[in-house]
C-alpha positions as CSV (number, residue, x, y, z in Angstrom):
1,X,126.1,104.5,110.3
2,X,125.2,101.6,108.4
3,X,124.2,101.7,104.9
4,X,120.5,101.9,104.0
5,X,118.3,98.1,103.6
6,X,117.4,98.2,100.1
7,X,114.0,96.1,101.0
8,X,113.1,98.7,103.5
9,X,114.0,101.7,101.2
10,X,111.8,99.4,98.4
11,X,108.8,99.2,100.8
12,X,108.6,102.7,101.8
13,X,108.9,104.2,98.3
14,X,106.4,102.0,97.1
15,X,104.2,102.8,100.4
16,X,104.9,106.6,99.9
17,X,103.5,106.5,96.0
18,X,100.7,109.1,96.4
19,X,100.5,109.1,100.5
20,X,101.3,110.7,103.1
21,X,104.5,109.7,105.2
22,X,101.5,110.1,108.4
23,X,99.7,107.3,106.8
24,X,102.3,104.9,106.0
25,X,104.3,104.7,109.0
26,X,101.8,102.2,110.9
27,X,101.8,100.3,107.5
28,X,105.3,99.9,107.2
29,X,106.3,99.3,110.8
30,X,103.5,96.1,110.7
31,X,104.7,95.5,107.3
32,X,108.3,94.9,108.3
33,X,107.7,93.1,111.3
34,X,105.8,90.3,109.4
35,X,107.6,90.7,106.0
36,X,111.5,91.6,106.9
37,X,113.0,91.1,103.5
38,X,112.0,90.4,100.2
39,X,112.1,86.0,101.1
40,X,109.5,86.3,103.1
41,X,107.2,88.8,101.6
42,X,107.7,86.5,98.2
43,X,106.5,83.4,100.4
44,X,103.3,85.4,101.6
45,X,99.8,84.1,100.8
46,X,98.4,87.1,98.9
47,X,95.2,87.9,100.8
48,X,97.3,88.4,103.7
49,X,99.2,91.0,101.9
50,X,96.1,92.4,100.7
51,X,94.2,92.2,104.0
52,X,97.4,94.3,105.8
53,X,97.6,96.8,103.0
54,X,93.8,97.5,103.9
55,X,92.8,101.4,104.7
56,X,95.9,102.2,102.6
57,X,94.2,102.7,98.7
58,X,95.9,102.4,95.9
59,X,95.6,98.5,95.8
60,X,97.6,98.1,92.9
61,X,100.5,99.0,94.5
62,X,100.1,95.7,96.7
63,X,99.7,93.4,94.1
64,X,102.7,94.7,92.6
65,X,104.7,94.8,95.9
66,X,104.4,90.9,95.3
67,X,104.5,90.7,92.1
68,X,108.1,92.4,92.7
69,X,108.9,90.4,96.0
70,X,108.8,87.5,94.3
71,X,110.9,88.7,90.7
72,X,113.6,89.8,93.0
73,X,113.8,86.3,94.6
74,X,113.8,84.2,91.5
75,X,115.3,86.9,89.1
76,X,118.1,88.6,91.3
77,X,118.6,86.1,94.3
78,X,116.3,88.1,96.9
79,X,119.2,90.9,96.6
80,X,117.8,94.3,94.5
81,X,119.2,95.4,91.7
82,X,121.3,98.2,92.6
83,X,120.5,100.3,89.3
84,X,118.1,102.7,88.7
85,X,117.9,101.2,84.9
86,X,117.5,97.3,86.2
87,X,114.8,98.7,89.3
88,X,112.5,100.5,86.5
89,X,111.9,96.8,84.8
90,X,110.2,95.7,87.9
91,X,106.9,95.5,89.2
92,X,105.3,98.8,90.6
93,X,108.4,100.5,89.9
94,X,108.6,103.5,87.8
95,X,111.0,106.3,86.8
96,X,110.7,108.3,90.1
97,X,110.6,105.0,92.5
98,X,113.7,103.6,91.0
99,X,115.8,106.3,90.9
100,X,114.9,107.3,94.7
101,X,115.9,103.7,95.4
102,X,118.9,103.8,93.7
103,X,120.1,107.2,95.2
104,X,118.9,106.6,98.8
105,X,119.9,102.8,99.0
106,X,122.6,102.2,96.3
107,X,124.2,106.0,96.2
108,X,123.0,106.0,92.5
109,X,123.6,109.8,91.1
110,X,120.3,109.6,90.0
111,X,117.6,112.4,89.3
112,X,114.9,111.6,91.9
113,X,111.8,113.8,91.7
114,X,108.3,113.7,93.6
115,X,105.6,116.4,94.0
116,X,107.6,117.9,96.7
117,X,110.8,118.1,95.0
118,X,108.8,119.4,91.6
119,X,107.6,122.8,94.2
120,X,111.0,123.0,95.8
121,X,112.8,123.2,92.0
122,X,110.0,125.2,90.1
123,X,110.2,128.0,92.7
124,X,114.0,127.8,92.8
125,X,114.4,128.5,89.2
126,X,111.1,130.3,88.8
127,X,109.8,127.8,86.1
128,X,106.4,129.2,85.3
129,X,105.0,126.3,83.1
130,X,102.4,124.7,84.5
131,X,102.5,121.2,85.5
132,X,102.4,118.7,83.9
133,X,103.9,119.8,80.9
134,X,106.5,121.6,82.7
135,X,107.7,118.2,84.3
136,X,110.9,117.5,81.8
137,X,111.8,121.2,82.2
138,X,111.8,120.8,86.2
139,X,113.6,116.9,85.6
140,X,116.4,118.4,83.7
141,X,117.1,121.2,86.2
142,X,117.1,119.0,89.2
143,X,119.3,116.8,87.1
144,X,122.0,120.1,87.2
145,X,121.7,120.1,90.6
146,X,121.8,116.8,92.2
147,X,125.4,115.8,93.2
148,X,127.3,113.0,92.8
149,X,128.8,112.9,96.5
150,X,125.8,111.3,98.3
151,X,122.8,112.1,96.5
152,X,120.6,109.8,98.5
153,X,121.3,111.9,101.4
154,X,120.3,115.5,98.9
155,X,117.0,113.5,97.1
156,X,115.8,113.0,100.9
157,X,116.8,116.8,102.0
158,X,114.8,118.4,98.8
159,X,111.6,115.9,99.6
160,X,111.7,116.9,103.2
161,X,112.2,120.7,102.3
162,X,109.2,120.6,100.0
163,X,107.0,118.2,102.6
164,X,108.1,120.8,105.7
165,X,108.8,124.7,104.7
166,X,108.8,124.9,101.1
167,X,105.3,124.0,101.4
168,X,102.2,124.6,99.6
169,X,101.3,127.3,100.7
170,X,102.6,129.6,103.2
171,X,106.1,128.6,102.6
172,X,108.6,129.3,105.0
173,X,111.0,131.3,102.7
174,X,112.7,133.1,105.7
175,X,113.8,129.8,107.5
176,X,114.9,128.4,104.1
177,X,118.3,127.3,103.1
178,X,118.3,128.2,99.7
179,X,116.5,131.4,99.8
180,X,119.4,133.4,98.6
181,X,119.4,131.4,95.4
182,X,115.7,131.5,94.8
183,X,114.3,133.0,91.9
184,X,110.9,133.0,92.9
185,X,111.4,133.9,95.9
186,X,113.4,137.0,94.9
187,X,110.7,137.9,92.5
188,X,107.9,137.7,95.3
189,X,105.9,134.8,93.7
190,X,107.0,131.8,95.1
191,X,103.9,131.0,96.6
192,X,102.2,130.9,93.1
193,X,104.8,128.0,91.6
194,X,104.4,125.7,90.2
195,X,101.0,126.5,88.3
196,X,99.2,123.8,87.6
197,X,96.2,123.7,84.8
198,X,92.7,123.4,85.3
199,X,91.6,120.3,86.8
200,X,89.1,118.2,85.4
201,X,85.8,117.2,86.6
202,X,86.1,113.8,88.1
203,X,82.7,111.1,86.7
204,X,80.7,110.7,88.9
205,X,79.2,106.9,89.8
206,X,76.4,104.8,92.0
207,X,76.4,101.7,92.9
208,X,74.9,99.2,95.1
209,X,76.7,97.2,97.6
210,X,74.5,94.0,99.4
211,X,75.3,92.9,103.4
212,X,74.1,89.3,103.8
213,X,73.8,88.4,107.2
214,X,73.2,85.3,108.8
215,X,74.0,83.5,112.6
216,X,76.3,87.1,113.3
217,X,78.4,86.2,110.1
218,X,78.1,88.3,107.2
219,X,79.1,86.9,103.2
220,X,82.3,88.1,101.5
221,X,83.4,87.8,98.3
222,X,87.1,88.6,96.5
223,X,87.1,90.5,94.1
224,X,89.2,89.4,90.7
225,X,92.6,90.2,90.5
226,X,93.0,92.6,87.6
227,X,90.3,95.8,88.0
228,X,89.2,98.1,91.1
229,X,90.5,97.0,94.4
230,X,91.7,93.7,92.6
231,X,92.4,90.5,94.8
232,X,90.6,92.4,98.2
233,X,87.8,91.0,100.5
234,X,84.3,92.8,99.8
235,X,80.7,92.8,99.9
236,X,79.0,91.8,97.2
237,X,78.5,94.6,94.7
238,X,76.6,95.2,91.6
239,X,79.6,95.5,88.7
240,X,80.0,99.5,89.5
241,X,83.6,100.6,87.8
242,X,85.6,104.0,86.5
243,X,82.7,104.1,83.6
244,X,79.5,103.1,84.1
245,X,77.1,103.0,87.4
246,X,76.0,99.3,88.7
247,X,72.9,97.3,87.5
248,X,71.3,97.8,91.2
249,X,70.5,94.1,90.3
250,X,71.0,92.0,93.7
251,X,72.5,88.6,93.3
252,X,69.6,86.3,94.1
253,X,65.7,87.1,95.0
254,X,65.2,88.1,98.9
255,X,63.4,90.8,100.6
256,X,65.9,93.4,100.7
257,X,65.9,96.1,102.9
258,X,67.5,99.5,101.9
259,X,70.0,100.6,104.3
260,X,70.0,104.7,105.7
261,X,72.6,106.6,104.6
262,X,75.5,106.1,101.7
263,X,79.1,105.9,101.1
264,X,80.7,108.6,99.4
265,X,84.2,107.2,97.9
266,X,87.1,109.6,95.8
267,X,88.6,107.5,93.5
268,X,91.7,108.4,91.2
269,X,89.6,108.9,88.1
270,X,85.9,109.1,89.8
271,X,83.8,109.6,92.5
272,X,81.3,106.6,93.8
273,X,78.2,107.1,95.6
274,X,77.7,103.4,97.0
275,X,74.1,102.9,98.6
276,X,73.5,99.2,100.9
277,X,70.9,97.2,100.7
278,X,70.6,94.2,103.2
279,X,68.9,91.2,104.2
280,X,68.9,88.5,107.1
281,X,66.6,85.8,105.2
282,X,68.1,82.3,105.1
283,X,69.4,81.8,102.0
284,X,71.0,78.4,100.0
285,X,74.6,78.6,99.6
286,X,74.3,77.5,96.3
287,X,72.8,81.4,95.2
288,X,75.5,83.2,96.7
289,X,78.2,84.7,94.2
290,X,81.5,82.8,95.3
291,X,82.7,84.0,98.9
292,X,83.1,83.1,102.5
293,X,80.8,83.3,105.8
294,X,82.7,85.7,108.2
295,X,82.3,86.3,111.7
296,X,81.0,90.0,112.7
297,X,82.8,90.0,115.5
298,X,86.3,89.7,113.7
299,X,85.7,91.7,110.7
300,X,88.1,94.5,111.2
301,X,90.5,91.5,110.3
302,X,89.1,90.7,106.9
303,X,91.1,93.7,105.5
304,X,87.9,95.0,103.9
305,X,88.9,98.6,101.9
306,X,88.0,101.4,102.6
307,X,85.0,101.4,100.5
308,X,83.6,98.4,102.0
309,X,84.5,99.3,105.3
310,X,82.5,102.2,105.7
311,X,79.8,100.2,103.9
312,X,80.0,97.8,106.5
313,X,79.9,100.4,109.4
314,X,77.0,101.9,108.1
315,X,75.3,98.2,107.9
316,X,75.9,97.5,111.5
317,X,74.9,100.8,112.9
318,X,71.6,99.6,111.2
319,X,71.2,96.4,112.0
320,X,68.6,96.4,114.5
321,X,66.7,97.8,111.5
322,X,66.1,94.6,109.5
């Protein structure tokens, strides 16, 4: 069997930060065809990138993904560090991303632990602190664990116990392997590990987003860079963030219809309640905020987000109404 391709280990692990393997698997299989190694995806034009990373949240993690593209071409000679130490000092890598690279594509004996492996190893050795503070206690135990013949090969096996029957609930503890040598399980309480503490309540925000139509095109903007959803195509909103509800001010004079319906979006640190207001009127081009005519017929290819892209679904359903 040939060894692992670092840049595809690289691009799932960054895909698979905080998503589902379901959801990332048309990602990366489009990703890779366009993108097969870290040359080319460092000699992409960044709304490209952005526009194929589109549906899959988490936009920072795209910006990085170039961002580390293009330190591993002009700081390492397109090859990846094969260290966890060297992977954590790039881009949209962190402790947990680099040492699953390192183990899975460099044999690195390296402590890798996700959500799945933190269930897998607090019901194993019964740790009854909740998360997160009982996350060093859980690293240092899978640290006594992890081998140092193949460990790629065991970080994969303990995230695919924890994402198949060591699962959240209802765990499988009759089918699993290493049911003789847990200590949860023993004790009858696996299902209750690892206890978490009390969640809370996530801000809620409003904000207003405006569809300007004209000649079957419709105006987008790009947002800036750094902030929400940095760097993506979008409608034109009115400054909504993570603290404070937009201005509902619209960005020139017009008659401007309010849409039917809302967009209800879960953030990491919020919720947004994002309402539409439209209009058809002709307007100068010299009033619009910075941003680009695009053709309704093509705009699933604008790579809208998620946000915007229910926004703009719920436009279009409504068109005939203004």
């Amino acid at each position: 069997m040939p060894p692992p391709d670092p840049y595809r280990v690289w691009l799932s692990e960054v895909m698979l930060q905080q998503t589902t393997v379901a959801a990332v698997i048309g990602y990366f299989e489009k990703f890779t065809r366009r993108w097969p190694d870290f040359t080319t995806l460092a000699a992409a034009d960044d709304a490209d990138v952005m526009a194929a990373w589109a549906g899959l949240g988490y936009y920072s993690r795209a910006r990085n993904l170039l961002k580390c593209a293009r330190a591993v071409v002009v700081e390492h000679g397109g090859q990846l560090p094969a260290h966890s130490a060297a992977l954590a000092k790039l881009p949209g890598i962190g402790p947990y991303t680099a040492a699953a690279i390192a183990a899975i594509a460099f044999s690195e004996r390296a402590s890798v632990v996700d959500a799945n492996v933190e269930r897998v190893v607090a019901r194993l050795f019964a740790i009854e602190t909740p998360l997160p503070a009982a996350k060093p206690e859980i690293r240092i135990a899978v640290d006594a664990i992890t081998p140092d013949d193949r460990p790629g090969d065991f970080a994969q096996a303990m995230m695919d116990l924890g994402a198949s029957l060591c699962s959240v609930r209802n765990p499988q503890c009759l089918l699993c392997p290493l049911q003789s040598r847990c200590v949860a399980h023993k004790a009858g309480f696996a299902e209750t590990l690892p206890r978490k503490g009390p969640k809370k309540a996530k801000p809620e925000r409003a904000g207003t987003a405006w569809w300007i139509e004209r000649n079957d095109h419709v105006w987008l903007v790009r947002r800036p860079d750094r902030g929400m959803l940095g760097g993506m195509r979008s409608l034109p909103d009115d400054g909504w963030n993570s603290r404070a509800n937009g201005d509902s001010q619209p960005p020139f004079a017009a008659n401007w219809n309010a849409v039917p319906g809302e967009v209800a979006h879960v953030f990491t640190h919020f919720r947004l309640t994002l309402r539409l207001a439209a209009t058809a009127a002709p307007v100068e081009e010299s009033s619009l905020p910075p941003g680009e005519w695009w053709p309704l017929k093509s705009l699933d290819s604008a790579g809208l987000p998620t946000l915007f892209s229910k926004a703009a679904k719920l436009a279009i359903r409504a068109r005939e109404k203004f």
